[in-house]
Structures are given as C-alpha cells and as structure tokens.
C-alpha positions as a Markdown table, in Angstrom:
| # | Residue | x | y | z |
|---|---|---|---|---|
| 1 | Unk | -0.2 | 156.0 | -21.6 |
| 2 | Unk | -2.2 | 156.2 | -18.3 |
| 3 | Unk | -3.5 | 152.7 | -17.8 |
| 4 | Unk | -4.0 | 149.4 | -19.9 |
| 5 | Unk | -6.5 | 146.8 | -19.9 |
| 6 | Unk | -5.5 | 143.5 | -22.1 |
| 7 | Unk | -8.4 | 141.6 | -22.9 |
| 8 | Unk | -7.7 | 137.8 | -22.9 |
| 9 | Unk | -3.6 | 138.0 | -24.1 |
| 10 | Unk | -0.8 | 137.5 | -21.6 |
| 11 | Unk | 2.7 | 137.8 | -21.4 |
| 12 | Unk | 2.8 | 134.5 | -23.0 |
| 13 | Unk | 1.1 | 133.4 | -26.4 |
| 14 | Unk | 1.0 | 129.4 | -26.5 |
| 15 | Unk | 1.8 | 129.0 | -30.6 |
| 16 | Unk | -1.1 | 126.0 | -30.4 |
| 17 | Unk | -3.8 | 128.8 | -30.2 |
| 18 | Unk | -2.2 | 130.9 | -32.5 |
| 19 | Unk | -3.1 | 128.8 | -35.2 |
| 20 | Unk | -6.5 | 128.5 | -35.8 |
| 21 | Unk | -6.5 | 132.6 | -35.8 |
| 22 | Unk | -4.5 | 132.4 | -38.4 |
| 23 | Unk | -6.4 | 130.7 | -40.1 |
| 24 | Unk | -9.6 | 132.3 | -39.4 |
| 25 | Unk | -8.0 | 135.7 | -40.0 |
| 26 | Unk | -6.6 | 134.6 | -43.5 |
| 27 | Unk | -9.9 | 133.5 | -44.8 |
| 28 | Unk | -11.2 | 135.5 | -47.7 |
| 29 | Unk | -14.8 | 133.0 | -47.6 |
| 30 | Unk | -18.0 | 135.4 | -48.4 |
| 31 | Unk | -21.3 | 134.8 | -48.3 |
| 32 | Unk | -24.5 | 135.5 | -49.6 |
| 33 | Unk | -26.6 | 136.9 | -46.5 |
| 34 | Unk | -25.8 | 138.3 | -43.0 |
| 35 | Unk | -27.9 | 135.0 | -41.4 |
| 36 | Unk | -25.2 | 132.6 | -43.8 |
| 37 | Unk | -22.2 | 135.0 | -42.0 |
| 38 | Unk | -23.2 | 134.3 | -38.8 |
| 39 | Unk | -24.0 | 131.1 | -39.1 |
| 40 | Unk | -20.4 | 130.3 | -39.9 |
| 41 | Unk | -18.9 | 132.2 | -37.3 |
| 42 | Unk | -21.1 | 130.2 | -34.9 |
| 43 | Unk | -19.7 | 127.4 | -36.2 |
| 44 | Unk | -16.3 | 128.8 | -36.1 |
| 45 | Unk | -16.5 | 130.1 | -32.7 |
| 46 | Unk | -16.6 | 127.1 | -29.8 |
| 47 | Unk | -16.7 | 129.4 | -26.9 |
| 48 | Unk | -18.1 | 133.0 | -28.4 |
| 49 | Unk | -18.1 | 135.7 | -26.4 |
| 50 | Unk | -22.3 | 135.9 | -27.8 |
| 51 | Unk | -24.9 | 134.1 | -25.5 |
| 52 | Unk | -28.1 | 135.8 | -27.2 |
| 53 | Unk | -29.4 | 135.7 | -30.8 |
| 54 | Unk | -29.0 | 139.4 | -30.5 |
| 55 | Unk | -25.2 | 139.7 | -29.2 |
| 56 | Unk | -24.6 | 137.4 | -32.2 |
| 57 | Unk | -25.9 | 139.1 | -34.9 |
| 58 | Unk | -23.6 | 142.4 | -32.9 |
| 59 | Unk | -20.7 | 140.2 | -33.5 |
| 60 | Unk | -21.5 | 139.0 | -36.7 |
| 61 | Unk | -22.1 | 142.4 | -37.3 |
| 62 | Unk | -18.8 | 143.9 | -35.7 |
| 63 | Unk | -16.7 | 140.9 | -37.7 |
| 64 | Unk | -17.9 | 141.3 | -41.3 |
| 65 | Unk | -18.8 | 144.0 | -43.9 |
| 66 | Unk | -21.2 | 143.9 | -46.9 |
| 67 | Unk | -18.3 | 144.3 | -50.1 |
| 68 | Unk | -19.1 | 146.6 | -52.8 |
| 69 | Unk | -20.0 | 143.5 | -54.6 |
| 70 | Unk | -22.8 | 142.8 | -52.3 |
| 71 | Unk | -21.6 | 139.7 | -50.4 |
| 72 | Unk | -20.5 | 140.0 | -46.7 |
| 73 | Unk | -16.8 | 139.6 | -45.6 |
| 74 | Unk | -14.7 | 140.1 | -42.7 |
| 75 | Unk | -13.9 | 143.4 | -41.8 |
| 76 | Unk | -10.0 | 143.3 | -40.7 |
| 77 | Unk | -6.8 | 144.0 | -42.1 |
| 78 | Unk | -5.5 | 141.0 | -43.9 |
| 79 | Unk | -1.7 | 142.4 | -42.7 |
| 80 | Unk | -3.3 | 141.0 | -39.4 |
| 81 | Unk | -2.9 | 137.3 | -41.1 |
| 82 | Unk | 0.4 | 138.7 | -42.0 |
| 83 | Unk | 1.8 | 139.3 | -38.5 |
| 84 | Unk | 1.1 | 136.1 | -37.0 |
| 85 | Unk | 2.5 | 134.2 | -39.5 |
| 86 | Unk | 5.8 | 135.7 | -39.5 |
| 87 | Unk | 6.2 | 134.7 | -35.3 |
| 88 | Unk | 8.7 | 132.6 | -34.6 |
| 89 | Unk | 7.9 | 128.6 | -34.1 |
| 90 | Unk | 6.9 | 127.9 | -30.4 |
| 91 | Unk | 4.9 | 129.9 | -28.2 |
| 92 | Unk | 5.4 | 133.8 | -28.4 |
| 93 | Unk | 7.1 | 135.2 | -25.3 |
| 94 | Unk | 5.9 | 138.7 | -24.4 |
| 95 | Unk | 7.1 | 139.0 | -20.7 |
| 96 | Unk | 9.2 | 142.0 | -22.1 |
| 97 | Unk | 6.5 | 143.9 | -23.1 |
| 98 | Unk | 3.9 | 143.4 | -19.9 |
| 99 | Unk | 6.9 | 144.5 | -17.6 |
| 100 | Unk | 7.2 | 147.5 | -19.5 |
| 101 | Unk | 3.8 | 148.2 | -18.1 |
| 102 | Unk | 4.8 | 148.0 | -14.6 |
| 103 | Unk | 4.6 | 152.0 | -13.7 |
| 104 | Unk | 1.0 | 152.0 | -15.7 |
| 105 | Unk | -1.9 | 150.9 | -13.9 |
| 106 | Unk | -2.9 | 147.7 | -15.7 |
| 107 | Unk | -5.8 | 145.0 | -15.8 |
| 108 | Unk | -5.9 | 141.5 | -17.4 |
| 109 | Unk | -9.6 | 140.4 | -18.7 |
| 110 | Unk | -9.4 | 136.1 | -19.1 |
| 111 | Unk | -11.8 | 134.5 | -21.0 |
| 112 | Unk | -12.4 | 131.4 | -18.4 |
| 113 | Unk | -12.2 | 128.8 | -21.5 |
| 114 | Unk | -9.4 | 130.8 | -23.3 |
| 115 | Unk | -6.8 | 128.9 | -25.4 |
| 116 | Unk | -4.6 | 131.9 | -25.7 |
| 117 | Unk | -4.5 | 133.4 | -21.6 |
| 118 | Unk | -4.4 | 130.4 | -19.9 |
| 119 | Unk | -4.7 | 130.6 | -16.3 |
| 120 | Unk | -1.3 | 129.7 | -15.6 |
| 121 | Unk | -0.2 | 132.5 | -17.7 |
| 122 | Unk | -2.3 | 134.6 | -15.6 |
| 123 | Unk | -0.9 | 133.6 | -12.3 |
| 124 | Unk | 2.2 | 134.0 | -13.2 |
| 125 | Unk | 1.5 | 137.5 | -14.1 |
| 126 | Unk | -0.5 | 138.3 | -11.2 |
| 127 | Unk | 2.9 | 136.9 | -9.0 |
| 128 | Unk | 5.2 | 139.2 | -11.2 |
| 129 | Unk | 2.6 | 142.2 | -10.4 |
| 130 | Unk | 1.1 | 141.8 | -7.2 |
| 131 | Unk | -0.9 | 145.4 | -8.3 |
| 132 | Unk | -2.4 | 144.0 | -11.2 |
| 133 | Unk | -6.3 | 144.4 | -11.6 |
| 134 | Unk | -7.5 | 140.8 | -13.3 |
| 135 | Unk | -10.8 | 138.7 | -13.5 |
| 136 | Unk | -12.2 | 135.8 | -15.2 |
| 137 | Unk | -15.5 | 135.5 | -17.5 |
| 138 | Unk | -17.0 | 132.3 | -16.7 |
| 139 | Unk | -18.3 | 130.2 | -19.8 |
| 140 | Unk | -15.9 | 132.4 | -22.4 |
| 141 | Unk | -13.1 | 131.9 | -24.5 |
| 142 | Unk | -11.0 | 134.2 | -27.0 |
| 143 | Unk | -11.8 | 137.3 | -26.5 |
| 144 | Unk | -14.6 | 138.1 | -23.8 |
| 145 | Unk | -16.5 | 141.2 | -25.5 |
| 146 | Unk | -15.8 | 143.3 | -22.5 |
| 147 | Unk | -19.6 | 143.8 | -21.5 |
| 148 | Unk | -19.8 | 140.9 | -19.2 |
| 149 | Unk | -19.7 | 142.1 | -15.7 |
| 150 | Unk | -16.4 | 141.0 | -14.7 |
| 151 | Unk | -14.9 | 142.7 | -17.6 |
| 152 | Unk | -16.4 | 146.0 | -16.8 |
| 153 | Unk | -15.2 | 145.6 | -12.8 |
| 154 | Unk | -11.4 | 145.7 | -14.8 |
| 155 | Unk | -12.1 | 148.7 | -16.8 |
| 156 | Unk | -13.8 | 150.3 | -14.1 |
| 157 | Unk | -10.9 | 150.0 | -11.6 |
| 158 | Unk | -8.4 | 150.9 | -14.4 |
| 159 | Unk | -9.8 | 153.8 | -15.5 |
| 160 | Unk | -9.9 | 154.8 | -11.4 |
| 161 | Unk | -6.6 | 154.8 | -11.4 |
| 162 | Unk | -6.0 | 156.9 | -14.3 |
C-alpha cells in the first residue's frame, strides 16, 4: 500500500453514530421513482455531502439502483448491515489499525459536522502522527464526497507522496 486517505472515520468509532447507519444500511424500503428515492435520502441525510439539486440526484444516483422489478433500491451489500451489527457494545476502537499505517503516507478527510470523526478523534490522531495530512469540510457531515476542495488538497498531498 503506498498511501491512504480515510474519509471521515478515525481511529475511534463512537457506537452512538454507528446506529443510525445501521439502520439506514439495513433498510430494504423501495420506491416508485428516482425523485421519491431522493427525496427520502434528503430526508435521511441532515448534513449530506450534496449542496445542488444536481450533486443530489449524483448521490441519489450513486446510493440506489433501479431492481429488475422496476422500483429503485439501494445499491450496497446488505453483509454491510451485517458487519456493524456484530461490533461489540460501546464505541469501536481502531487505534490498532491507524498505527499500522504509520510508515504509509496517510490523510484524514473530516466532515466538519460529522458524528462518526469527531474532532477530538482527529486531534488525537494528528498528536499520535505529527506527519499526518488532515482537513475539515465546513457545513458537512458523514462522509464528505471528496470533491469539495479541502478534500482534494488531502488526496492531492497523498498521492505526492506516493
């Protein structure tokens, strides 16, 4: 692996916003039209990483598939659902696995209103790596879409590393 960049997950998971993912993930709702789909996942969505009518229907786009049946439904792997249910109670540490990164050039991407990187979790990561690449994307929660500016400064420096 030459370089990493984790977009809007730390070396901590706090378990509280693990669960509405879950839940989210684990839905098996349909619907009708692309406009009914995307009107859900605005209303799913309190800090989307859309602005424009047009990066929304790319997300809405990205996030569900018209079925063989005609109706539109997400497009992930249900084992997803799977895997987060089975971590343990409490927040999921993953301090292991970022220090395993510690030879690989790495960046951090924070969504500024993100449940799941908060910025505590990112300090104390930046004070473990002093060499870490991070930024913020103001007005965004979980998971900035990696276009926004700030996202693409990360990636940039990463992959100049590499």
């Amino acid at each position: 692996m030459a370089g990493v960049v984790l977009n809007d997950v730390g070396a901590v998971v706090p378990a509280v916003a693990v669960a509405p993912i879950i839940a989210s993930v684990r839905s098996t709702r349909t619907f009708a039209t692309w406009a009914e789909a995307e009107t859900a996942l605005r209303a799913y969505w309190p800090d989307p990483p859309a602005t424009t009518d047009e990066e929304w229907r790319e997300l809405t786009e990205a996030t569900f598939t018209k079925g063989p049946d005609g109706r539109i439904g997400r497009d992930w792997d249900p084992a997803i659902a799977r895997q987060l249910e089975r971590l343990p109670p409490g927040d999921t540490d993953l301090w292991q696995y970022f220090r395993a990164l510690r030879n690989i050039p790495t960046g951090v991407v924070r969504g500024a209103l993100s449940p799941i990187l908060t910025a505590d979790i990112l300090r104390a990561m930046a004070a473990e790596r002093p060499d870490l690449i991070h930024a913020e994307v103001p007005g965004v929660g979980h998971p900035p879409n990696l276009r926004e500016q700030p996202s693409r400064d990360v990636i940039d420096a990463i992959l100049a590393r590499v």
